[in-house]
C-alpha positions as CSV (number, residue, x, y, z in Angstrom):
1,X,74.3,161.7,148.8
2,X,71.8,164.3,150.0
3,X,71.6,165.8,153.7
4,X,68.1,165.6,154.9
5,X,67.6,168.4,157.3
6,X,66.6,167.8,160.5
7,X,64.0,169.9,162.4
8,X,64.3,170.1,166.8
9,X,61.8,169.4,168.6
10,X,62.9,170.1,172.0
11,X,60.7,170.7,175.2
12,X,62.8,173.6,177.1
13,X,62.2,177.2,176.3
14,X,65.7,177.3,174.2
15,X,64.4,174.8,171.7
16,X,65.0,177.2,168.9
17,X,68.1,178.5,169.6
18,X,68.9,175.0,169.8
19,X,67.6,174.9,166.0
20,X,69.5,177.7,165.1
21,X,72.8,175.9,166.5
22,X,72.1,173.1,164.7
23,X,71.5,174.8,161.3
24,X,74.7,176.8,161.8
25,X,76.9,174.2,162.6
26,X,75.4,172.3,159.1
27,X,76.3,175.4,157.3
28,X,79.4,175.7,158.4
29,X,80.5,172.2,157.6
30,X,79.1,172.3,154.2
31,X,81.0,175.0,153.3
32,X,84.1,172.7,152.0
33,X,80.8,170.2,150.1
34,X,79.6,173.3,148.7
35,X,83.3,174.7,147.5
36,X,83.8,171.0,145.9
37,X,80.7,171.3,143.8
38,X,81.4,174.7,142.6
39,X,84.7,173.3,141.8
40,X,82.9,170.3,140.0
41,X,80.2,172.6,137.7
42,X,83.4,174.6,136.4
43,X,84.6,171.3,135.9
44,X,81.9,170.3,133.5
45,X,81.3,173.4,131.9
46,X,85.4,173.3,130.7
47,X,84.8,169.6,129.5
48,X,81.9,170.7,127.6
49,X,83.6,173.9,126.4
50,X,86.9,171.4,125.4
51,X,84.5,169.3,123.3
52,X,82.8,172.4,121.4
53,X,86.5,173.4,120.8
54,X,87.3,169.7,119.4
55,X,84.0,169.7,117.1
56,X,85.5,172.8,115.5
57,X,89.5,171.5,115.0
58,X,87.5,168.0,114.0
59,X,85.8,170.4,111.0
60,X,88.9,171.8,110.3
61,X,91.0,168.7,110.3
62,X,88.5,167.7,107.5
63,X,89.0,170.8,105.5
64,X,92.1,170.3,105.7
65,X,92.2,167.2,104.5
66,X,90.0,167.6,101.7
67,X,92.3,169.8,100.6
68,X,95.2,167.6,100.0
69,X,93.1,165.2,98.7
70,X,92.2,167.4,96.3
71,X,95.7,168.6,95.4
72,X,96.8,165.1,94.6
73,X,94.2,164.1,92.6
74,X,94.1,168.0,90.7
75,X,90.5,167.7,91.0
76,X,90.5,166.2,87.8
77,X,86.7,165.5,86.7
78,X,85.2,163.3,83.2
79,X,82.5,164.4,80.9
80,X,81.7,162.7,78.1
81,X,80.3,164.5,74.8
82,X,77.2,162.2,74.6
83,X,76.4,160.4,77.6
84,X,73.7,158.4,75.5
85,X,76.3,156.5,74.0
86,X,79.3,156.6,76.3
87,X,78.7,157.6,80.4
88,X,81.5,158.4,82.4
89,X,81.8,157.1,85.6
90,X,84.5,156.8,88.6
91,X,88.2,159.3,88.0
92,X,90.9,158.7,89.7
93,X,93.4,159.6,86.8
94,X,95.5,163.0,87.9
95,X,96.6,164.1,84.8
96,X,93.6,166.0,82.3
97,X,93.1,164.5,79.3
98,X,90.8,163.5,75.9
99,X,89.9,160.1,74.7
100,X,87.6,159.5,71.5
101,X,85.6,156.3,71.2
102,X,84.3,155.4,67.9
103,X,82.7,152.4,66.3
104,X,80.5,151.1,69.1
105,X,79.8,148.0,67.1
106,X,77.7,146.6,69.3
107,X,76.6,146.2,73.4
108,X,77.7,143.4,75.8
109,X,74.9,141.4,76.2
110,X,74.3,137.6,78.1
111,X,74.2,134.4,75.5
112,X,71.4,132.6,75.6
113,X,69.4,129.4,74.0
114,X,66.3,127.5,74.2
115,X,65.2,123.6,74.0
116,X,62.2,122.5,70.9
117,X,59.2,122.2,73.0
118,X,58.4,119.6,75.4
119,X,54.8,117.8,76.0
120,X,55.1,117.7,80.1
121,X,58.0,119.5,82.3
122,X,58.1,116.3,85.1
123,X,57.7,113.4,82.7
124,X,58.9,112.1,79.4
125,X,62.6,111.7,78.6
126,X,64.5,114.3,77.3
127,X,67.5,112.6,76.6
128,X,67.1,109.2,74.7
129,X,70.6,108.1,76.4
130,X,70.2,109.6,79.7
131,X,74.0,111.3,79.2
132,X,74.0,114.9,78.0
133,X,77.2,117.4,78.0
134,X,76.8,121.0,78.1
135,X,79.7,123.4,76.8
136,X,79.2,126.7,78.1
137,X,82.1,129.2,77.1
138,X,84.5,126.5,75.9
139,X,83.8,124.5,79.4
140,X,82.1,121.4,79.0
141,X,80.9,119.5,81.6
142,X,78.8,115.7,81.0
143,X,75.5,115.3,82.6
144,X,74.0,111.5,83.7
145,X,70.6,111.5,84.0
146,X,68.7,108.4,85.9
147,X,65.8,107.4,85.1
148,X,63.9,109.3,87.6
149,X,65.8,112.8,86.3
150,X,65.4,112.1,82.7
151,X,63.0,114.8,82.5
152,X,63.0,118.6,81.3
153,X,62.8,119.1,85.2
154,X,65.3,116.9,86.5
155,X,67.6,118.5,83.1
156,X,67.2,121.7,84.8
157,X,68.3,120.9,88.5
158,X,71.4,119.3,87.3
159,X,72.4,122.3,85.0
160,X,71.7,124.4,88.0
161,X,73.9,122.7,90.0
162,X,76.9,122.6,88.1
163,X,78.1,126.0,89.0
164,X,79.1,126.6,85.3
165,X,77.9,130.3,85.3
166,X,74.5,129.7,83.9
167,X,70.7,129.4,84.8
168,X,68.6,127.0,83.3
169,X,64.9,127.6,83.4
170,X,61.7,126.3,81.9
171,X,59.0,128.3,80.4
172,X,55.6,127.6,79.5
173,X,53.3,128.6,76.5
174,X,50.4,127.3,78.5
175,X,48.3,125.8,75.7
176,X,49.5,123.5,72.8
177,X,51.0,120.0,72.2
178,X,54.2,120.9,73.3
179,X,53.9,123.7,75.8
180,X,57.2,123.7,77.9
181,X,60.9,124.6,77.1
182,X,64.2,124.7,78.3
183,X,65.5,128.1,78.4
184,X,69.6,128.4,79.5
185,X,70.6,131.8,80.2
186,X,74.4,133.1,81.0
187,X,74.9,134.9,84.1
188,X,77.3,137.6,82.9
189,X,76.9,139.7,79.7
190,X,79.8,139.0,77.0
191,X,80.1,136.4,73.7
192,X,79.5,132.9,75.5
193,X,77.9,129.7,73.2
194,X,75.9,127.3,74.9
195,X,75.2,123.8,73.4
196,X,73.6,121.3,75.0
197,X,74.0,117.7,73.0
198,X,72.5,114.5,73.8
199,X,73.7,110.8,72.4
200,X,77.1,111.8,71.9
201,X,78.2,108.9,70.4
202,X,75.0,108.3,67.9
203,X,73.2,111.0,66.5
204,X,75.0,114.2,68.3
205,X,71.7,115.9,68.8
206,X,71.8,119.8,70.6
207,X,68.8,119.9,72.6
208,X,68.6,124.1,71.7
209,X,67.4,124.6,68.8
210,X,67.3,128.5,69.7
211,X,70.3,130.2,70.5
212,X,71.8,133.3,71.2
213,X,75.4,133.4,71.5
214,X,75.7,137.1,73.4
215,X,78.1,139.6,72.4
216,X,80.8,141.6,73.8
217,X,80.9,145.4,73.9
218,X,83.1,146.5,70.8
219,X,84.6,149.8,70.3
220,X,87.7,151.8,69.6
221,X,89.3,154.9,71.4
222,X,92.2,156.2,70.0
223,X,92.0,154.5,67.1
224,X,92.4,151.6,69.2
225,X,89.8,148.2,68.7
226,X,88.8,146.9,72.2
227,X,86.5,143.9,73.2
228,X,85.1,143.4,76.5
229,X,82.5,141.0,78.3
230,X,81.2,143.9,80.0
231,X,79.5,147.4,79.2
232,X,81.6,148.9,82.3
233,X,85.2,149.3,81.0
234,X,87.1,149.9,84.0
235,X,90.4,148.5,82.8
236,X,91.5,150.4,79.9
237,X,92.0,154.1,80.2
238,X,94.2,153.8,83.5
239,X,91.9,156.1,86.5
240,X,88.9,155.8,84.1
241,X,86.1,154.2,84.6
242,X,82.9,154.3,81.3
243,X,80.3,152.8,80.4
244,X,78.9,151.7,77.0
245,X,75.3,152.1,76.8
246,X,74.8,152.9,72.9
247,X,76.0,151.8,69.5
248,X,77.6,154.7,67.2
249,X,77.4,155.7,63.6
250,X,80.5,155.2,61.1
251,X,81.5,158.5,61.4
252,X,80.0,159.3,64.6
253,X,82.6,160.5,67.8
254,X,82.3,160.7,71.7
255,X,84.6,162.4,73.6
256,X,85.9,161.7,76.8
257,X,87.8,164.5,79.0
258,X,89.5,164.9,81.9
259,X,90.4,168.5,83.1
260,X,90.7,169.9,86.7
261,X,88.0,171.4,88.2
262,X,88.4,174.9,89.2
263,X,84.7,175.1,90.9
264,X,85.4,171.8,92.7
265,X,89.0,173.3,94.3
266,X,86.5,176.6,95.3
267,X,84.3,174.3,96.7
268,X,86.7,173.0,99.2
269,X,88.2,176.1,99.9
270,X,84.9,177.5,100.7
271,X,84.3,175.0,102.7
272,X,88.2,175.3,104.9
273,X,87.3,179.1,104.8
274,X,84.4,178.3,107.3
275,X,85.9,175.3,109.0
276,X,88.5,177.7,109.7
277,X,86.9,180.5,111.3
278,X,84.5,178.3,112.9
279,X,87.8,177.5,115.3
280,X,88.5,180.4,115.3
281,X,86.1,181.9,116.7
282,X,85.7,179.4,119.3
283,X,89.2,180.0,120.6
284,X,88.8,183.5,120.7
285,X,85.5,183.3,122.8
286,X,88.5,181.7,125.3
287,X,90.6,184.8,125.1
288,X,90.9,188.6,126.1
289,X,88.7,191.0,128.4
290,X,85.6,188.8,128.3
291,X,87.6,185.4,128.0
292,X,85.7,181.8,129.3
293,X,86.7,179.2,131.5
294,X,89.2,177.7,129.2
295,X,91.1,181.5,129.3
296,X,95.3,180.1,129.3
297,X,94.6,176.8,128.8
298,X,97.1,174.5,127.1
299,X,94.0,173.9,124.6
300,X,93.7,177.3,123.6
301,X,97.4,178.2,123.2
302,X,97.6,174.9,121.1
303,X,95.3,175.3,119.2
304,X,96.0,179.2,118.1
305,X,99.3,178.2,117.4
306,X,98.0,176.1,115.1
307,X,95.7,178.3,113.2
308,X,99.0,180.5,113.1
309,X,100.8,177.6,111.4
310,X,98.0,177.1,109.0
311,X,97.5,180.7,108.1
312,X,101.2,181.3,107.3
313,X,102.4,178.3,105.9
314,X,104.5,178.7,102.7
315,X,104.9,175.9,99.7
316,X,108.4,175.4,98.3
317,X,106.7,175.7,95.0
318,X,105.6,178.5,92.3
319,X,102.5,178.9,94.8
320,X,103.7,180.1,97.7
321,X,100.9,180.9,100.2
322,X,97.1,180.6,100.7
323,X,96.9,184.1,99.2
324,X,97.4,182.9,95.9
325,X,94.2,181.3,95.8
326,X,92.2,184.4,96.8
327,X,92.6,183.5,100.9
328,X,93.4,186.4,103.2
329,X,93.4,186.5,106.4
330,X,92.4,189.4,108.2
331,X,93.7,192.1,111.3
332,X,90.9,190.0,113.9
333,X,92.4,186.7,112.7
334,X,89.1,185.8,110.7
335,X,89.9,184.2,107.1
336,X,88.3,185.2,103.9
337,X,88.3,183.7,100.3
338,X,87.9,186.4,97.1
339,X,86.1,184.1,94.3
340,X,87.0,186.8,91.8
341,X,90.5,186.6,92.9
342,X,90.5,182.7,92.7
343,X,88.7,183.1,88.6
344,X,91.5,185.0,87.6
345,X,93.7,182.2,87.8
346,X,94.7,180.8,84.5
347,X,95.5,177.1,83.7
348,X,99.1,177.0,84.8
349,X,98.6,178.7,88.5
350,X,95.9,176.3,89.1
351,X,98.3,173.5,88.4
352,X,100.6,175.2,90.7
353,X,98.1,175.6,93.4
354,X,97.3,171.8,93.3
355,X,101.4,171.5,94.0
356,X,101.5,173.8,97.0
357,X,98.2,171.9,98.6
358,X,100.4,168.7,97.7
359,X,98.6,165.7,99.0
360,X,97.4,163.8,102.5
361,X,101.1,163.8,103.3
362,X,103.0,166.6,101.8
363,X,102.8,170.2,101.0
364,X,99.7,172.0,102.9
365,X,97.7,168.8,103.1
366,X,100.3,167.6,105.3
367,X,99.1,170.1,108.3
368,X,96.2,167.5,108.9
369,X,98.6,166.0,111.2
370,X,99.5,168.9,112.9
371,X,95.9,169.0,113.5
372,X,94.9,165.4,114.2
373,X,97.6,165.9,117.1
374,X,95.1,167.9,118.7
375,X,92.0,166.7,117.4
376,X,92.1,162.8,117.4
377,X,89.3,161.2,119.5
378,X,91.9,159.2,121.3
379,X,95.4,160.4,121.1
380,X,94.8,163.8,121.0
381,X,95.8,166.6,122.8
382,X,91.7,167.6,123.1
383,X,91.1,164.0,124.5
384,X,93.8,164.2,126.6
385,X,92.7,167.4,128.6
386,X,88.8,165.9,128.6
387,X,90.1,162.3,130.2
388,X,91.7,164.6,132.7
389,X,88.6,167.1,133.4
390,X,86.5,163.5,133.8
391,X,88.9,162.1,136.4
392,X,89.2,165.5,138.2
393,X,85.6,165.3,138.1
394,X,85.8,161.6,139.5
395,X,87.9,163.0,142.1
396,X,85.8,165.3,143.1
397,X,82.7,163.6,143.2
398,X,84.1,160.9,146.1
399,X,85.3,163.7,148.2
400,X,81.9,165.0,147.7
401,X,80.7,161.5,149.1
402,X,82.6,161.1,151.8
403,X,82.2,164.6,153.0
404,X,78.2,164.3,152.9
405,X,78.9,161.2,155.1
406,X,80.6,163.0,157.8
407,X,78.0,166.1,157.4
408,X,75.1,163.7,157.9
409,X,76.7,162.5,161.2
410,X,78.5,165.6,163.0
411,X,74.1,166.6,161.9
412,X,72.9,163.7,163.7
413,X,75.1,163.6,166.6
414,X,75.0,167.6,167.1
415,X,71.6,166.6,167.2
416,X,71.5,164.5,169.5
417,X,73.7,166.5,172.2
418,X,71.5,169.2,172.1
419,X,68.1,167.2,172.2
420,X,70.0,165.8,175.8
421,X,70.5,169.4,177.0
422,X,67.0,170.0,176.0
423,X,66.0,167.6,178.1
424,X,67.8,168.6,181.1
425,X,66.7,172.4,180.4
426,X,63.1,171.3,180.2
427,X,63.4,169.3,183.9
428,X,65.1,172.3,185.1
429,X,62.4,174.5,184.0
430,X,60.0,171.9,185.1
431,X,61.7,172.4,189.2
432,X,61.6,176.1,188.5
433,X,57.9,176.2,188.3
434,X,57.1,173.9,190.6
435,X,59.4,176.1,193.0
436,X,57.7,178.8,192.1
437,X,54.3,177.8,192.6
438,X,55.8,176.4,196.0
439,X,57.0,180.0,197.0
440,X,53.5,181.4,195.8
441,X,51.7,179.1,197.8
442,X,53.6,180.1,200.9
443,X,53.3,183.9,200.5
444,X,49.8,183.4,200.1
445,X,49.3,181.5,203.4
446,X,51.5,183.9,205.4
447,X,50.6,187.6,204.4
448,X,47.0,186.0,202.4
449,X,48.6,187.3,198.9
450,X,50.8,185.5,196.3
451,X,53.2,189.4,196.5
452,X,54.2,191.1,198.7
């Protein structure tokens, strides 16, 4: 609510003094309005300062994160040795390892088959019975066709709707005698005959004279002969996931392998490195001769103990502290990560390293729930303090209210009063000069001058 000042206009010769009054005594009330909304801007300016903080744990809860999901899985990458034959996709597998695949025999492709062609597509029988039965992958299913149906388009709506897994189509030369055809196509790749037989109790005749009965992908690895319906072959190296998409020589080998990758654990340490100091320095802007508005808050002190539990934590393992991956953390509390350092690992440490950053749950990884304690949108100790800043700020604001209110009338009733002594003032000053001219008048008629 804003006060609207209001300007005297008063007919006595103290008119602005009365002004003055009237602007003093509005001052003076909104002295406690103005001390609210000071109280209010600090108010906002820690709620926004709170939320820059929680941007930076939020960053840092990721990092941290990351990083135990990187220690359980050992950052374990594929590659394959020729990705024109054999491409590696999805790894969940932990453990490194090699697979050969040899004698790529042949692709998964769909089956498919085609009628004898047919003079017109919406007349002419097809069937000289009117009952047809289809077998697609060893499922047969019998087809009635009325009199109305019995045609290579009425043939293809019912083979549609049987839900079999196949589409049947017709295709068209566009010129000849016989210039339309049946065409039944499987819906998944993989070995799948399709017959489609009419007068099954006479002359047994398939209706595709064209067929193609598809093939499954076939390969071994590890010596090992495997058939699948499907190029992607997510069910046989256990956290694998390939594709075939080429056939091999006799003697031809790919290679699959799964090792740990050394620049994908620098990666995410890179990445905690800055997520770290990023928090960092926002607590710090908080603290010492220069400190903000959050200076001794329970946010701050939370949160630098935390950094302090995440700097020194020690693993039970041969890996005992971030320094062992190249982190150190320096005399101003800022953290740093030596690449060199981190290269000179050999095989065995950077197994060891994936131990002491454990996983989501254990080992470093675990401190995400030190941090989420403090970070989480909702249940954290970040929230909390921001839920509380908005109700102070609540607070505030209907006091604010309330207090305008009573400002706007002690203005208009001050106002008032003093237009009413104004009033009597200017009537009083009115009788003064008509005394005056009174007096004047007599002076003037008894000594013939106004003075004496």
């Amino acid at each position: 609510m804003s006060i609207e000042p209001i300007r005297f206009s008063g007919i006595s010769s103290y008119s602005a003094d009365f002004q003055k009054i009237l602007d003093r005594t509005v001052a003076i009330a909104a002295q406690p309005i103005n001390a609210l909304q000071n109280d209010q801007t600090r108010i906002v300016s820690q709620r926004s300062t709170a939320q820059a903080i929680q941007r930076s744990v939020d960053g840092l809860n990721a990092a941290v994160t990351a990083l135990g999901d990187i220690g359980q899985s050992r950052a374990v990458s594929g590659t394959s040795s020729n990705s024109s034959k054999v491409s590696i996709g999805a790894v969940t597998a932990r453990s490194p390892a090699n697979y050969n695949i040899t004698d790529i025999t042949s692709l998964a492709r769909s089956a498919s088959a085609t009628s004898s062609g047919f003079a017109a597509s919406n007349s002419g029988a097809v069937s000289t019975t009117g009952a047809v039965q289809l077998t697609f992958n060893g499922v047969t299913k019998d087809i009635v066709l009325s009199t109305g149906e019995n045609t290579l388009t009425g043939l293809r709506d019912k083979i549609n709707n049987l839900g079999v897994g196949v589409t049947a189509t017709i295709l068209t030369t566009g010129s000849g005698p016989t210039p339309y055809y049946l065409s039944i196509t499987s819906n998944t790749a993989g070995e799948k005959p399709i017959t489609l037989v009419d007068d099954l109790t006479g002359a047994n005749t398939n209706l595709l004279v064209a067929t193609d009965n598809g093939s499954n992908a076939n390969f071994k690895i590890n010596g090992v002969a495997v058939s699948k319906a499907s190029n992607l072959i997510n069910d046989v190296v256990s956290g694998v996931t390939f594709t075939i998409t080429g056939t091999t020589s006799p003697s031809e080998n790919v290679s699959l392998a799964l090792s740990s990758s050394r620049s994908g654990l620098a990666s995410k340490l890179d990445s905690f490195i800055a997520a770290y100091n990023d928090t960092r320095a926002a607590i710090d802007s908080q603290i010492g001769e220069n400190a903000g508005l959050l200076t001794g808050s329970f946010i701050v002190r939370e949160t630098g103990g935390l950094l302090r539990k995440i700097s020194g934590f020690e693993g039970t393992g041969a890996t005992k502290s971030l320094a062992s991956l190249g982190v150190s953390f320096g005399s101003d509390g800022k953290a740093s990560f030596s690449r060199d350092a981190f290269d000179t690992l050999g095989e065995t440490e950077l197994q060891d390293a994936f131990v002491f950053l454990g996983t989501p749950t254990a080992g470093f990884g675990a401190l995400k729930t030190k941090v989420q304690q403090i970070s989480d949108p909702v249940t954290g100790l970040i929230a909390s303090e921001t839920t509380r800043y908005d109700e102070t700020d609540k607070r505030l604001s209907a006091r604010v209210e309330e207090l305008t209110r009573r400002l706007v009338f002690l203005q208009k009733s001050t106002s008032e009063r003093l237009q009413a002594v104004d009033a009597i003032l200017g009537s009083l000053d009115g009788q003064k000069n008509i005394i005056e001219a009174s007096f004047k008048s007599v002076l003037l008629g008894i000594y013939g001058k106004s003075t004496g």
